[in-house]
C-alpha positions as CSV (number, residue, x, y, z in Angstrom):
1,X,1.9,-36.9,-8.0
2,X,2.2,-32.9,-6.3
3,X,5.3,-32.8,-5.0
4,X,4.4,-32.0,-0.7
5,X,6.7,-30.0,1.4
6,X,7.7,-31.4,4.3
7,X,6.6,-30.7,7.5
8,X,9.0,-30.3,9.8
9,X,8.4,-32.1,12.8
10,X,9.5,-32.0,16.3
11,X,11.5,-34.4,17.6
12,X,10.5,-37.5,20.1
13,X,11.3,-36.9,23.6
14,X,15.1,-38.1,25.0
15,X,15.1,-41.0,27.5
16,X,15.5,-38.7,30.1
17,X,12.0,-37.5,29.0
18,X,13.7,-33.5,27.9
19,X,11.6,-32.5,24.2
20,X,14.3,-31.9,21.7
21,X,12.7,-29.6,19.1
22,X,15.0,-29.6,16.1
23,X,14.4,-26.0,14.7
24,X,13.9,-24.9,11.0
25,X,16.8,-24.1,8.6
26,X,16.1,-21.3,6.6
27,X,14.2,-21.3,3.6
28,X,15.9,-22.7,0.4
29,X,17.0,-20.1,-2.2
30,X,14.8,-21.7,-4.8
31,X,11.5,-21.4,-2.7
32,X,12.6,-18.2,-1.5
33,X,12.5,-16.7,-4.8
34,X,9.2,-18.1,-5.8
35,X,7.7,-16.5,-3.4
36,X,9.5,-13.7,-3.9
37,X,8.5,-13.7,-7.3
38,X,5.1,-13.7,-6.2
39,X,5.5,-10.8,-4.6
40,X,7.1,-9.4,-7.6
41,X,5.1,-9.6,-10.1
42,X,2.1,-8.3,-8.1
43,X,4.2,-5.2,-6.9
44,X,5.5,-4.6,-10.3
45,X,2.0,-4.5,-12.0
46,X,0.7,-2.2,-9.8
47,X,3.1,0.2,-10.0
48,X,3.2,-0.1,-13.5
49,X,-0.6,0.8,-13.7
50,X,-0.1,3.7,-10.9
51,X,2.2,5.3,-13.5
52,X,0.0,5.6,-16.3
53,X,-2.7,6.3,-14.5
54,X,-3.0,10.2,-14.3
55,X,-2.3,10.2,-18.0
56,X,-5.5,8.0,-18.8
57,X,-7.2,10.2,-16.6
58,X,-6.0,13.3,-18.0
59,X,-6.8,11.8,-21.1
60,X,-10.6,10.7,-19.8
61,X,-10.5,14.6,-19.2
62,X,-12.0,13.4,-15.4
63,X,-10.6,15.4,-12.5
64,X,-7.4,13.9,-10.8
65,X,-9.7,12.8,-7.4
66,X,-11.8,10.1,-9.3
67,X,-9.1,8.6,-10.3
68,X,-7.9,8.2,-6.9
69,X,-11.2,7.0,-5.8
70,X,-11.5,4.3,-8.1
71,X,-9.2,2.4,-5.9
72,X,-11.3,2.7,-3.0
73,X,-13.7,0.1,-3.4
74,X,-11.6,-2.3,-4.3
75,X,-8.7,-1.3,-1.3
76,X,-12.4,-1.9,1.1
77,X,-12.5,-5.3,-0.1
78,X,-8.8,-5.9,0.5
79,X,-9.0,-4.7,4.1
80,X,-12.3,-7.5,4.5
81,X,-11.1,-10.2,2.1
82,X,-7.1,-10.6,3.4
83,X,-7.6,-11.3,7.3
84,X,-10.2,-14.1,5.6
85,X,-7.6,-15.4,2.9
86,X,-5.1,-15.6,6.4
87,X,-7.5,-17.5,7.9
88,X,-8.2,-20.0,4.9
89,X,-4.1,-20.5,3.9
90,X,-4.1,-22.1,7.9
91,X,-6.5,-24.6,6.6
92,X,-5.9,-25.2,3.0
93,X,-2.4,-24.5,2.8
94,X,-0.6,-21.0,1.6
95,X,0.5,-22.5,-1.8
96,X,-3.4,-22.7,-2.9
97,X,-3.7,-18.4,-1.6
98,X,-1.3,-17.7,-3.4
99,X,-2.2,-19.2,-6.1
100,X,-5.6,-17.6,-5.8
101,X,-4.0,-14.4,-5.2
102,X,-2.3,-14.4,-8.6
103,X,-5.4,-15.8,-10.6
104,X,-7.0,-12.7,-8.6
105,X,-4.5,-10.3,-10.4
106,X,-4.7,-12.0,-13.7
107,X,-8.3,-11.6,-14.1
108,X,-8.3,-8.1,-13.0
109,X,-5.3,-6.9,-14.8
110,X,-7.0,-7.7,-17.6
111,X,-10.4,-6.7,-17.2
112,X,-8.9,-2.9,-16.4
113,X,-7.7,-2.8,-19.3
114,X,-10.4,-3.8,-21.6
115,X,-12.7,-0.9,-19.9
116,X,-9.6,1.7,-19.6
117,X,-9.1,0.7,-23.9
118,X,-13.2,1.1,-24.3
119,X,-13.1,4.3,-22.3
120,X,-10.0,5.7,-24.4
121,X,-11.8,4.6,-27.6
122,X,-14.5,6.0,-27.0
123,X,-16.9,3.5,-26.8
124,X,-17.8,4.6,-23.2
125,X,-18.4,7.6,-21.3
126,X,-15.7,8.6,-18.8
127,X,-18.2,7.9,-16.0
128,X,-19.1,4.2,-17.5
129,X,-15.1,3.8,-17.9
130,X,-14.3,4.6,-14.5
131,X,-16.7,2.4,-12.6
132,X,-15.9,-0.7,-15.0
133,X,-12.4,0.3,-13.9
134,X,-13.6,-0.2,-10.0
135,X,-15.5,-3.0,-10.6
136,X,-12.8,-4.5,-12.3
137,X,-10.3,-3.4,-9.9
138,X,-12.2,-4.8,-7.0
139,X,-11.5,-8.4,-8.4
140,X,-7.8,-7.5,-7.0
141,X,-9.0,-6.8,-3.8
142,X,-11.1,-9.7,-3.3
143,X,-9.0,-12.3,-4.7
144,X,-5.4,-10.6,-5.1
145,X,-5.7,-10.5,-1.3
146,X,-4.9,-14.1,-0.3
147,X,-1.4,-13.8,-2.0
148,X,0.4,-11.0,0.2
149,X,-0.6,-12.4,3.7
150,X,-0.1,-16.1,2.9
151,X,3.9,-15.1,1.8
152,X,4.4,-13.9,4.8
153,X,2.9,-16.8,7.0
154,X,5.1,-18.7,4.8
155,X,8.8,-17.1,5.9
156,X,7.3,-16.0,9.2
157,X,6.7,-19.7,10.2
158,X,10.0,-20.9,9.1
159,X,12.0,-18.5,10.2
160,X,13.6,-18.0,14.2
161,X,12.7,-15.0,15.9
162,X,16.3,-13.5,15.5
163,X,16.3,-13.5,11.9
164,X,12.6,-12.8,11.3
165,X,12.8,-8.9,10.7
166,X,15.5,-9.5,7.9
167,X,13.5,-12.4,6.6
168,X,10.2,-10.4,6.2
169,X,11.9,-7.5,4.8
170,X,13.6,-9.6,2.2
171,X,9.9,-10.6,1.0
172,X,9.1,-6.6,1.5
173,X,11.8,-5.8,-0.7
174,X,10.1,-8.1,-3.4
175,X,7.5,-4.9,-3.6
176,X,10.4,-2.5,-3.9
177,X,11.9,-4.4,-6.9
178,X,9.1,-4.8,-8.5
179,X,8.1,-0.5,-8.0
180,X,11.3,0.1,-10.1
181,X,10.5,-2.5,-12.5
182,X,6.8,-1.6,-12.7
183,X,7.6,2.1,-13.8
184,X,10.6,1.3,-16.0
185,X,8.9,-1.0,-18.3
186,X,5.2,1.0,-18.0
187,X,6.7,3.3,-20.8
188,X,7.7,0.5,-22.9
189,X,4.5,-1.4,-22.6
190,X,2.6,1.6,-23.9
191,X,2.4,-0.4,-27.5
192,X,0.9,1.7,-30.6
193,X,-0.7,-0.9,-32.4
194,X,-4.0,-2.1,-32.2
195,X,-5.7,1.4,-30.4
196,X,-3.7,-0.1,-26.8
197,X,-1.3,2.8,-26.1
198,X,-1.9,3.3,-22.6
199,X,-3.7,0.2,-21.8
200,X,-0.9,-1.6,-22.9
201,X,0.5,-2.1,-18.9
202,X,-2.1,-3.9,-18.0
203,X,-2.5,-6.7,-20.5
204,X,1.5,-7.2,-20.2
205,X,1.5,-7.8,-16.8
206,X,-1.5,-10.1,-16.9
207,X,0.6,-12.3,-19.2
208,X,3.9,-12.1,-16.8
209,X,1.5,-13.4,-14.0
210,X,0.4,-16.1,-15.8
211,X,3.7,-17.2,-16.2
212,X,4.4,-16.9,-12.1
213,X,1.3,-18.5,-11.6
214,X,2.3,-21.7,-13.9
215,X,5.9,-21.5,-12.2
216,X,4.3,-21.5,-8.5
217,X,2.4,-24.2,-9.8
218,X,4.9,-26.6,-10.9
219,X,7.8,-26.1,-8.3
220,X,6.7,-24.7,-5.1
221,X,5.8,-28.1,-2.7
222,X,2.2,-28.2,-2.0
223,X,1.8,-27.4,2.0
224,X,-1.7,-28.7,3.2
225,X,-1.5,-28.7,6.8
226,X,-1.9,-31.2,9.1
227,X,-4.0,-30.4,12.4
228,X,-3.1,-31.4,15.5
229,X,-5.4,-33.2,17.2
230,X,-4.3,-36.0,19.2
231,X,-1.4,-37.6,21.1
232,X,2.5,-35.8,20.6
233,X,0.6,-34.0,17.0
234,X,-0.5,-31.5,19.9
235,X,2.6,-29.7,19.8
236,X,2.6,-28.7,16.4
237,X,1.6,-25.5,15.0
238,X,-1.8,-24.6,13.8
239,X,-0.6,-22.1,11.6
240,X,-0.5,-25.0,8.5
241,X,3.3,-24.0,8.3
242,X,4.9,-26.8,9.0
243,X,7.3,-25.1,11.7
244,X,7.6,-26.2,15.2
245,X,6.2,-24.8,18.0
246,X,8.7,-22.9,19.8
247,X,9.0,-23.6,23.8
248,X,6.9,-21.2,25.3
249,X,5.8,-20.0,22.6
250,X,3.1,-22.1,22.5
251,X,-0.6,-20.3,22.1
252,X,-4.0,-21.5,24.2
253,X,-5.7,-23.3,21.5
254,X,-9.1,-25.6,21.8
255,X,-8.6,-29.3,21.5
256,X,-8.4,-28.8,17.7
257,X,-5.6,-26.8,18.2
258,X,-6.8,-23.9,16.3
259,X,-5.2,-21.0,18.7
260,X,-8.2,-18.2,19.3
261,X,-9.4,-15.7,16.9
262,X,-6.5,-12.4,16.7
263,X,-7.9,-9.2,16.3
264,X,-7.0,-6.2,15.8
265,X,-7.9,-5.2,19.4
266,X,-4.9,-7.6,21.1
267,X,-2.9,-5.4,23.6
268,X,-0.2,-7.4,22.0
269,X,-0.7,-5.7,18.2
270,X,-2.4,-2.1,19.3
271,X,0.8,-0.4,19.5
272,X,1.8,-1.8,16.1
273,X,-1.7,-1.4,14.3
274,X,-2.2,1.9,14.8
275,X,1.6,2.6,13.9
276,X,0.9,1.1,10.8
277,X,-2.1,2.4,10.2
278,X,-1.4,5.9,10.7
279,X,2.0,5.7,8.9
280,X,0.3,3.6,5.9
281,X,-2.0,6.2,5.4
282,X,0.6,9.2,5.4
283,X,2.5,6.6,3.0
284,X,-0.7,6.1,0.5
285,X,-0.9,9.6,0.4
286,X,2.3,9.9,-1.1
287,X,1.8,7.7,-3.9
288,X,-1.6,9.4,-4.4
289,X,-0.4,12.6,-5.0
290,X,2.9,11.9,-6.4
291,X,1.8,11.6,-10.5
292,X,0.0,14.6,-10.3
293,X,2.5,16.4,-9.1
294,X,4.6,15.5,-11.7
295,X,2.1,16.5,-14.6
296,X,1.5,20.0,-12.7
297,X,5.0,21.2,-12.2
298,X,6.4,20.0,-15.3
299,X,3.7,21.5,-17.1
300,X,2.6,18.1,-19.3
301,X,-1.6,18.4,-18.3
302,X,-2.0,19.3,-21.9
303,X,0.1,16.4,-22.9
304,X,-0.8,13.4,-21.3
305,X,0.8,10.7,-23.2
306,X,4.0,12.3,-22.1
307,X,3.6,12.2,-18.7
308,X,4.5,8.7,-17.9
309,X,7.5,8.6,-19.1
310,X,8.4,11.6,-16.2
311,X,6.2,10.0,-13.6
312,X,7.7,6.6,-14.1
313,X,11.2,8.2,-13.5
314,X,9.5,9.2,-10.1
315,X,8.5,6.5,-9.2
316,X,11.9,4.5,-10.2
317,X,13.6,6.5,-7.8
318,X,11.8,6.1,-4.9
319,X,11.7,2.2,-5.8
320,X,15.6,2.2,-5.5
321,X,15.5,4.1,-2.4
322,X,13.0,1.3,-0.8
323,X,15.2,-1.4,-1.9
324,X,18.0,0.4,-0.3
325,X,16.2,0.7,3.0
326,X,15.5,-3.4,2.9
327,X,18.5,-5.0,1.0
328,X,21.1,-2.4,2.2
329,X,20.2,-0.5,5.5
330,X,18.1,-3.3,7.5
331,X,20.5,-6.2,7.5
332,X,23.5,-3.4,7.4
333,X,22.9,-2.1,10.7
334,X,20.9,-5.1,11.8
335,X,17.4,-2.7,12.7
336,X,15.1,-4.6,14.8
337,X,10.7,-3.3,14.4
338,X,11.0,-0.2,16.8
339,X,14.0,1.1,15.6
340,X,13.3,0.5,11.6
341,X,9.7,2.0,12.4
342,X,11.4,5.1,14.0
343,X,13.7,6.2,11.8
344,X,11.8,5.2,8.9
345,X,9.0,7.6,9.9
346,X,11.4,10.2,10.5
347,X,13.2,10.2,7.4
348,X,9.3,9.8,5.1
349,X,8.3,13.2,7.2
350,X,11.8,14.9,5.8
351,X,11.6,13.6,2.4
352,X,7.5,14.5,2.6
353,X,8.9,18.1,3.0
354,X,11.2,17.9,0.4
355,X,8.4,16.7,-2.0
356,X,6.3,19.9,-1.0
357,X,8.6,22.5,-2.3
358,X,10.1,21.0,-5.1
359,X,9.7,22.6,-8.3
360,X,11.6,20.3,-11.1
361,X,12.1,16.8,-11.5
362,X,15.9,16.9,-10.4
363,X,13.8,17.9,-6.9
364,X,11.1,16.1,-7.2
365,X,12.9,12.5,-7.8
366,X,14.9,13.4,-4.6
367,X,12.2,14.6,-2.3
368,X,10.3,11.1,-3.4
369,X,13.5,9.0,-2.7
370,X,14.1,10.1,0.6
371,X,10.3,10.0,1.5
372,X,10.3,5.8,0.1
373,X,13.5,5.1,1.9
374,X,11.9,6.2,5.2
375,X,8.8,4.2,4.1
376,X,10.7,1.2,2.9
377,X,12.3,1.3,6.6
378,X,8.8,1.6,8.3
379,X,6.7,-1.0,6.6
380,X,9.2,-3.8,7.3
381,X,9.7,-2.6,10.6
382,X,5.9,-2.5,11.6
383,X,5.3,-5.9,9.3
384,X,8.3,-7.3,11.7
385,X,6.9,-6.2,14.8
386,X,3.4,-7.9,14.5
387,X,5.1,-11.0,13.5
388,X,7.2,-11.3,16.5
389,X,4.5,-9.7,18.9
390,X,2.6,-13.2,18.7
391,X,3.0,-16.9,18.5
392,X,3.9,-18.8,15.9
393,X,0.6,-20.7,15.1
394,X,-1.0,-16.8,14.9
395,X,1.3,-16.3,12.0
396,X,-1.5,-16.6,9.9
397,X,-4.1,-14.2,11.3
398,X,-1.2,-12.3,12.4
399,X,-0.4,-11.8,8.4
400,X,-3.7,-11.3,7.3
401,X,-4.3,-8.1,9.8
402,X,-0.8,-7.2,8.2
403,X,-2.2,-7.0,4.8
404,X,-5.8,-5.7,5.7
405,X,-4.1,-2.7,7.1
406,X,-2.4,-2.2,4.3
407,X,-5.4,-2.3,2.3
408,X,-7.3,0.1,4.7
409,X,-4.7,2.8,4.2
410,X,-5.4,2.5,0.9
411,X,-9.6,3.0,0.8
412,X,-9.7,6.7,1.2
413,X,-6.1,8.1,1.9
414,X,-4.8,8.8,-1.6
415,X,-8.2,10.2,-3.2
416,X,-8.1,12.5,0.0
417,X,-4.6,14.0,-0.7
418,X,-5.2,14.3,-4.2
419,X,-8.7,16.7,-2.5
420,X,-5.9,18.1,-0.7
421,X,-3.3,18.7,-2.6
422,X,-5.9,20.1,-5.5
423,X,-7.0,23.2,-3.0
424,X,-3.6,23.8,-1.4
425,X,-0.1,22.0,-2.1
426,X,0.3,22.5,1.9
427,X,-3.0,21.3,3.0
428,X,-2.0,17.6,1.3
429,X,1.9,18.0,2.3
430,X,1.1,18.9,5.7
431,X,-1.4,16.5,6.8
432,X,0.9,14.1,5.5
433,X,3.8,15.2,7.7
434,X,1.7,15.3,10.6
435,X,0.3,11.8,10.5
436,X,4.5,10.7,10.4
437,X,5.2,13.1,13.1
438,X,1.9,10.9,15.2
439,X,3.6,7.7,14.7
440,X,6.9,9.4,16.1
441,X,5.3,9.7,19.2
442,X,3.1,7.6,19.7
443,X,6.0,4.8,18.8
444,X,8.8,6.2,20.6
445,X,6.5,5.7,23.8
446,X,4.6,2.9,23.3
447,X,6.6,0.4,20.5
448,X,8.1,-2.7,22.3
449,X,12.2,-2.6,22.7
450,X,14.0,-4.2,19.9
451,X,16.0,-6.7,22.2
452,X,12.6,-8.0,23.8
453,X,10.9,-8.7,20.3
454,X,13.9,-10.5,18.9
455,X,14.8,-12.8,21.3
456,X,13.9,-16.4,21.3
457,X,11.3,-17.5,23.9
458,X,12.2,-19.6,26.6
């Protein structure tokens, strides 16, 4: 018999007819790092792939934009697919999306790198390889999806308002661990035998997840909510968390208290979905261009298979700078959303700069690091504020417009700065800069204060 978590519940009214709601503890360490794992193993895989990436296409001998688009498609399906997934993990539980999440990557992971191997072999044409790359890819963003925002519903549900922006960038960090891990073993994995070589990422990490998904599996409590629909069940969340409902923090809901469809249109989340938005795109960008930067200024276009060795160092340092920004800076100086969002922004747009004029990898590494520290601040920040602009039975929805916008930065964004950054180094560095300089602005004006977010309702 599944093992069920258990719902916290809240507690029968006193004598004197006062509700006492007993609130949630945090998260045990155990859970906490299976989801984190999760999170890891996803993160580290993609990063991995992102490394050795401009060497296949070098290799493929197709032009650098291609191989930015073929993300596109499948990034389009994450940004339709995730607020759905949210929507499902209220009803069916988050345990079974994430589950499905990591099946998602599996399958895909593995797919990829069957067509990238045929197309490296030879037994495709560059053109055949590429879109059975995209269709392939796609798989991630249709199924990979229902992982990411059904995490966060998890620790957002269980966790008090106070500590929520520390909580959520605990689970954000799990992507910054795994974008050092991902590049440091993406050389490694590069096997010779068998024809693999650069393929060799991808069938790796479809392995690891099958390992996460058999350990998520076994020892993370099934979660199948419980609606409320009659009598004292009322005041319980309809998020399928488990957590209490907070006092006055209760949503309007029908009488099968489902609260109302969230969109991205709530006057509560507009200030914080076009902050992230705007920044995610600047911050996709980044990424986009970053391997091909590497190739061009260290003169290795004619060498491909030695390129990811260099871009993987890349990549590594900004991965440490992120997990600076969330394990070191954020619970260091205790930054609530506006301020992580602000300063994060500000330090991406400087370290974007950096990036632009760099001309080794001494320089290059740097520029990259300081850029992912500002964006490790930022995406916490932005993920943190969404969270606490809404209720806690809109976790869910709340999550899943979280992860779509990360998706939707990630549709066109990269394979246009790669465009960019192909015609003019400054056309790509500078439209980057300007999009962090938007969300500046527009968030020192508009983002809620800090000590309004974070404090409990009453």
């Amino acid at each position: 018999m599944a093992e069920t978590d258990p719902e916290p519940t809240r507690e029968a009214p006193t004598s004197a007819g006062a509700p006492a709601a007993r609130r949630t503890g945090a998260i045990p360490p155990a859970r906490m790092a299976l989801l984190f794992m999760v999170m890891l193993v996803t993160a580290a895989g993609n990063t991995a792939m992102q490394s050795v990436m401009p060497s296949i296409g070098t290799a493929l001998a197709v032009e650098d934009v291609w191989i930015s688009l073929a993300y596109s498609w499948s990034a389009l399906l994450w940004v339709v697919c995730a607020p759905f997934w949210a929507r499902r993990s209220d009803k069916r539980g988050r345990k079974a999306m994430m589950a499905l999440g990591l099946a998602g990557f599996i399958t895909s992971f593995v797919l990829c790198g069957a067509a990238l191997w045929a197309g490296l072999a030879g037994w495709m044409s560059a053109l055949w390889t590429l879109i059975a790359f995209a269709a392939a890819r796609s798989l991630y963003g249709g199924f990979g999806s229902a992982a990411p925002p059904a995490v966060q519903a998890y620790v957002a549900s269980r966790t008090p308002r106070a500590e929520r922006t520390q909580a959520l960038s605990l689970i954000a960090s799990s992507f910054g661990l795994g974008t050092v891990i991902g590049p440091a073993l993406a050389p490694l994995m590069v096997l010779p035998f068998l024809g693999i070589g650069l393929t060799g990422p991808f069938l790796c990490f479809a392995a690891i997840g099958v390992v996460a998904l058999v350990l998520l599996r076994w020892r993370l409590p099934d979660d199948e909510p419980q609606y409320a629909a009659r009598g004292a069940a009322v005041a319980y969340s309809s998020s399928g968390s488990g957590a209490p409902v907070d006092p006055g923090d209760t949503p309007d809901a029908d009488e099968t208290g489902e609260p109302p469809r969230l969109t991205w249109r709530d006057p509560r989340l507009r200030p914080w979905v076009f902050a992230g938005l705007i920044g995610g795109h600047a911050q996709a960008m980044v990424l986009g261009i970053a391997g091909f930067l590497v190739l061009d200024r260290l003169g290795l276009r004619d060498t491909p298979a030695e390129g990811a060795g260099p871009v993987g160092l890349v990549l590594m340092s900004g991965a440490i700078a992120t997990l600076l920004a969330q394990w070191g800076l954020i619970p260091r100086f205790d930054l609530g959303p506006r301020a992580a969002t602000l300063w994060g922004i500000a330090a991406a747009a400087f370290g974007t700069v950096l990036l632009a004029v760099a001309g080794d990898l001494h320089l290059i590494a740097l520029g990259y690091a300081i850029a992912s520290l500002g964006f490790g601040l930022f995406r916490p920040g932005t993920t943190a504020g969404t969270s606490l602009a809404v209720t806690r039975a809109e976790q869910g929805q709340a999550s899943g417009i979280v992860a779509s916008l990360a998706g939707a930065s990630y549709i066109y964004a990269p394979a246009l700065g790669v465009w960019l950054y192909g015609h003019s180094d400054w056309l790509g560095f500078g439209l980057i800069v300007a999009l962090c300089l938007t969300v500046l602005v527009h968030g020192w004006f508009k983002l809620q204060a800090d000590r309004d977010l974070t404090k409990e309702r009453a």
